[in-house]
PAVEXDO-572375 format. One line per field, with one value per atom (N, C-alpha, C): x, y, z. Coordinates in nm, 3 decimals, padded with zeros to 5 digits. Example, Ala and Ser with C-alpha at 12.3 -4.5 7.8 and 13.67 -1.06 7.14 Angstrom:
2
east 01.319, 01.230, 01.320, 01.285, 01.367, 01.290
north -00.569, -00.450, -00.330, -00.225, -00.106, 00.003
up 00.780, 00.780, 00.780, 00.708, 00.714, 00.787
***
This chain:
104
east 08.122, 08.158, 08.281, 08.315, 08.421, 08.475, 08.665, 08.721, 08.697, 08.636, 08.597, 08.556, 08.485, 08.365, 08.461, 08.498, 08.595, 08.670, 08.800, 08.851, 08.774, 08.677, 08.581, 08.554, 08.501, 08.488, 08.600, 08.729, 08.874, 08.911, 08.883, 08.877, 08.830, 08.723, 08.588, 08.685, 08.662, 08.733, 08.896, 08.928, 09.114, 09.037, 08.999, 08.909, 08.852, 08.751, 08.681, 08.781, 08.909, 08.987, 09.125, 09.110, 09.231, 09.139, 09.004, 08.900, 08.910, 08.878, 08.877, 09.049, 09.125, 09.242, 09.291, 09.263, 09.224, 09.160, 09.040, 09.003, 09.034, 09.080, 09.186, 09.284, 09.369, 09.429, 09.445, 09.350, 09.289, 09.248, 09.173, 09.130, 09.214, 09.334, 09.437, 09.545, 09.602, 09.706, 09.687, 09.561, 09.567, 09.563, 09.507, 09.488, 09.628, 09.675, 09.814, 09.916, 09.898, 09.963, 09.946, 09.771, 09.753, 09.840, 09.795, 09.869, 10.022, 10.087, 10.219, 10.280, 10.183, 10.213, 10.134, 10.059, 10.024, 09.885, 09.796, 09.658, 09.610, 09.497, 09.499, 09.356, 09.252, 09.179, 09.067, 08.984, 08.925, 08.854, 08.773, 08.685, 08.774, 08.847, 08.975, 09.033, 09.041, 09.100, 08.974, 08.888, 08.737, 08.757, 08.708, 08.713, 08.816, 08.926, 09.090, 09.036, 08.983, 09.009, 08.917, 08.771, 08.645, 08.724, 08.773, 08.808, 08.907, 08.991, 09.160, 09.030, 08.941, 08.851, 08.747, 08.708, 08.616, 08.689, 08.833, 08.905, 08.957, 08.967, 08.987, 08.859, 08.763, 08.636, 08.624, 08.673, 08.650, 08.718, 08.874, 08.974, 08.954, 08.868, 08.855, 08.767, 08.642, 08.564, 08.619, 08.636, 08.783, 08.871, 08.854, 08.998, 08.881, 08.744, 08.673, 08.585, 08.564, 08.472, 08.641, 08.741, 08.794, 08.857, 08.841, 08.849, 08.736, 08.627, 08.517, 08.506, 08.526, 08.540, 08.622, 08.776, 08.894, 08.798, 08.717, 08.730, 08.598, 08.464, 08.381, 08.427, 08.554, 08.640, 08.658, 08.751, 08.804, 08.702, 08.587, 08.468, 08.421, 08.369, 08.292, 08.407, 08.520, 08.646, 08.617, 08.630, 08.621, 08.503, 08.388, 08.286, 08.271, 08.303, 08.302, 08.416, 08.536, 08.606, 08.500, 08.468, 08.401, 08.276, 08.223, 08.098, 08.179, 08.267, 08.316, 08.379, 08.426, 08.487, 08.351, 08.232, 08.131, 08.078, 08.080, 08.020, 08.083, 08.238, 08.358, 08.333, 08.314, 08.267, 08.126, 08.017, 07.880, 07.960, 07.953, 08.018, 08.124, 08.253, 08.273, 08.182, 08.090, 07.994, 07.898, 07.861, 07.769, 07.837, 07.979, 08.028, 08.115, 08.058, 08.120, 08.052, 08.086, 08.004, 07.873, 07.775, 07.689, 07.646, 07.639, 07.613, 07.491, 07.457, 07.319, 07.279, 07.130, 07.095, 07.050, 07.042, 07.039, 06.910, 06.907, 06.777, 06.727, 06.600, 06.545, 06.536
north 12.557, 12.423, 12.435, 12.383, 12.382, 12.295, 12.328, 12.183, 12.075, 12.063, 11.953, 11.847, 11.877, 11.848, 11.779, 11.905, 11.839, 11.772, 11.767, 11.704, 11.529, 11.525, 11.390, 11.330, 11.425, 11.408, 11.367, 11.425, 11.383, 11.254, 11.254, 11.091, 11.042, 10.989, 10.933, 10.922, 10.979, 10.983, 10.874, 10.871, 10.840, 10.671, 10.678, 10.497, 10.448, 10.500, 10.506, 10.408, 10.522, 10.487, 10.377, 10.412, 10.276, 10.135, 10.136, 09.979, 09.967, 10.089, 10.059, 09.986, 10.078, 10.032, 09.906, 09.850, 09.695, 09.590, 09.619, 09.557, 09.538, 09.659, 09.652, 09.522, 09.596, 09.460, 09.333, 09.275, 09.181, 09.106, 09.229, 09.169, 09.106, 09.194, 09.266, 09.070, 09.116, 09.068, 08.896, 08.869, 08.694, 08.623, 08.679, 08.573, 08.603, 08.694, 08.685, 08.575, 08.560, 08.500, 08.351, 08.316, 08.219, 08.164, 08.200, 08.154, 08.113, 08.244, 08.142, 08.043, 08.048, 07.912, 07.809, 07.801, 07.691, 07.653, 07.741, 07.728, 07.750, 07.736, 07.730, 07.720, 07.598, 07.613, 07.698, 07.809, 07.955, 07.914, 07.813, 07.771, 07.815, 07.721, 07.754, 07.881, 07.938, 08.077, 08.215, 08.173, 08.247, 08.194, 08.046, 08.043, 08.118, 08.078, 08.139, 08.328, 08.338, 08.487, 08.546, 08.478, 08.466, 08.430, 08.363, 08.333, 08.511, 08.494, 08.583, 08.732, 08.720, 08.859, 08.870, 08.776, 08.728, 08.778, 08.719, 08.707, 08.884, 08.951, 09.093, 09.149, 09.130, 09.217, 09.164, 09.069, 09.052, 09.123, 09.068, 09.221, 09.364, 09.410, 09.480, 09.549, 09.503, 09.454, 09.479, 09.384, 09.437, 09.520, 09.533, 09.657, 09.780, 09.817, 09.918, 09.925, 09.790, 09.800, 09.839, 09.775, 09.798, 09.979, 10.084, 10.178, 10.245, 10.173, 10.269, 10.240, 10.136, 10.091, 10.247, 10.212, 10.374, 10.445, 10.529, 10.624, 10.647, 10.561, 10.573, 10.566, 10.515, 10.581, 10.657, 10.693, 10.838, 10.955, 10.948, 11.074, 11.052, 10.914, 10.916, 10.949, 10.929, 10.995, 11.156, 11.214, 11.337, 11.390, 11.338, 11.393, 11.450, 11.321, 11.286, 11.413, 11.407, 11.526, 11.640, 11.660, 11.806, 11.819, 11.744, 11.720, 11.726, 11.683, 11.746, 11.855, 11.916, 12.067, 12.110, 12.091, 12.195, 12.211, 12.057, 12.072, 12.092, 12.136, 12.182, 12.353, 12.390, 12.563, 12.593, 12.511, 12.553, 12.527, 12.434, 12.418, 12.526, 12.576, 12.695, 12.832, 12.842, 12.952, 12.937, 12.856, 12.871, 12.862, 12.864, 12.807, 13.007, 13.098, 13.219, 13.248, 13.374, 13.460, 13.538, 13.515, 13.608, 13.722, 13.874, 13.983, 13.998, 14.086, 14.072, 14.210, 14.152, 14.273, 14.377, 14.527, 14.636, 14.642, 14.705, 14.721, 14.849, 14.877, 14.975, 15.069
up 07.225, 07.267, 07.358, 07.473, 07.568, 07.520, 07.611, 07.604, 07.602, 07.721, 07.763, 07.652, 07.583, 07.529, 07.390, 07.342, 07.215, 07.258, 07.381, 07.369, 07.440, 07.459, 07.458, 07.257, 07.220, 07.078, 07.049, 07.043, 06.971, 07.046, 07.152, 07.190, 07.105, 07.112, 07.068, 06.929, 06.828, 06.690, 06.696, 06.774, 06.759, 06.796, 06.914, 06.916, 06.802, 06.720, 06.622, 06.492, 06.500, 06.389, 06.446, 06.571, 06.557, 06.560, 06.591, 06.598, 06.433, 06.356, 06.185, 06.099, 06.217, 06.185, 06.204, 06.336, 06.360, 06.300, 06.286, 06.161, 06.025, 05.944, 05.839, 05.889, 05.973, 05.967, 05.939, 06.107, 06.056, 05.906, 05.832, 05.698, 05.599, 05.630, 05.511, 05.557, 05.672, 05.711, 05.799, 05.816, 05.819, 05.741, 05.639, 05.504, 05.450, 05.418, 05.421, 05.501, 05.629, 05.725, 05.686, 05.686, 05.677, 05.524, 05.437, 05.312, 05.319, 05.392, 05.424, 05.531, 05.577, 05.688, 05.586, 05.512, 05.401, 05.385, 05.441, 05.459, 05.334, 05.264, 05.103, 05.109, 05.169, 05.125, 05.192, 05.115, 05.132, 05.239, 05.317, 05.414, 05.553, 05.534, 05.672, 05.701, 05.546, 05.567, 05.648, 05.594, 05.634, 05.792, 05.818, 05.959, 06.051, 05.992, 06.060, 06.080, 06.002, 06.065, 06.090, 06.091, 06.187, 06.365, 06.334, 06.492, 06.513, 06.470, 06.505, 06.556, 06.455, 06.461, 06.585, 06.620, 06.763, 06.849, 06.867, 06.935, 06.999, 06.864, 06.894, 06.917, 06.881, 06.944, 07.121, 07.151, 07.309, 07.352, 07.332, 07.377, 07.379, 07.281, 07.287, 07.377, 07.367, 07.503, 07.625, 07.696, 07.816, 07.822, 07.736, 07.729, 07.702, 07.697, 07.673, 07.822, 07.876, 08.019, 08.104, 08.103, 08.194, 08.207, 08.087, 08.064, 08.153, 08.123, 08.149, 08.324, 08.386, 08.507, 08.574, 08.506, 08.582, 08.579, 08.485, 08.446, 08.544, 08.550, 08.644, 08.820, 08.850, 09.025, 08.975, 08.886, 08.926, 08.957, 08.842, 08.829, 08.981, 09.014, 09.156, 09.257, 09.287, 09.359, 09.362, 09.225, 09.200, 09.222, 09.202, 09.311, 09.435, 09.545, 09.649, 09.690, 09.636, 09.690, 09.657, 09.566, 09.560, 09.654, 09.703, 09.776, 09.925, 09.984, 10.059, 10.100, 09.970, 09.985, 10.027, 09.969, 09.968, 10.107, 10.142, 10.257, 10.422, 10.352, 10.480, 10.437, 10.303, 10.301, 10.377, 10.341, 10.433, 10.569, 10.633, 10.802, 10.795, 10.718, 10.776, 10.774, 10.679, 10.656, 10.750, 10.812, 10.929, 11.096, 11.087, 11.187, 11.212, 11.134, 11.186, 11.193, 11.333, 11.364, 11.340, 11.352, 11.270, 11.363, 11.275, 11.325, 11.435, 11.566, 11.647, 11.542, 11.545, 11.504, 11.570, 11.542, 11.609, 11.690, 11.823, 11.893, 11.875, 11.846, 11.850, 11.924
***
């Protein structure tokens, strides 16, 4: 397995756990919130953090297309340079001299 590769996986894993970690939150810490600002009855509290939780899966959303947006310029950037190196090495490889061959 290459770098590359794991360090995509160890990505992948650290997102994984801060979205789980987010959600914890969420779970843990609005109904908390809500209770002390004075919210009480369990309907409101459910809605309250049905919404707060919507609310972070969109963000998150945007904040995952607009990741994948960079990250798709940069690769097509990084292409495009390499597709031109290649094709400034063929034009210099055909642009030298080539040997005559010997006469009989």
């Amino acid at each position: 397995m290459d770098i590359e590769s794991r360090l995509q996986r160890v990505e992948t894993d650290v997102r994984r756990t801060r979205t789980y970690v987010r959600i914890l939150l969420v779970i843990v810490l609005v109904p908390i919130g809500l209770a002390r600002v004075g919210v009480s009855d369990p309907k409101e509290c459910l809605v309250s953090v049905l919404v707060v939780w919507a609310l972070m899966a969109v963000a998150h959303l945007l904040v995952t297309a607009t990741s994948g947006l960079r990250r798709f310029a940069t690769r097509r950037e990084a292409d495009a340079q390499l597709q031109e190196r290649i094709l400034r090495e063929f034009i210099a490889e055909r642009a030298k001299p080539q040997g005559q061959a010997p006469n009989p």
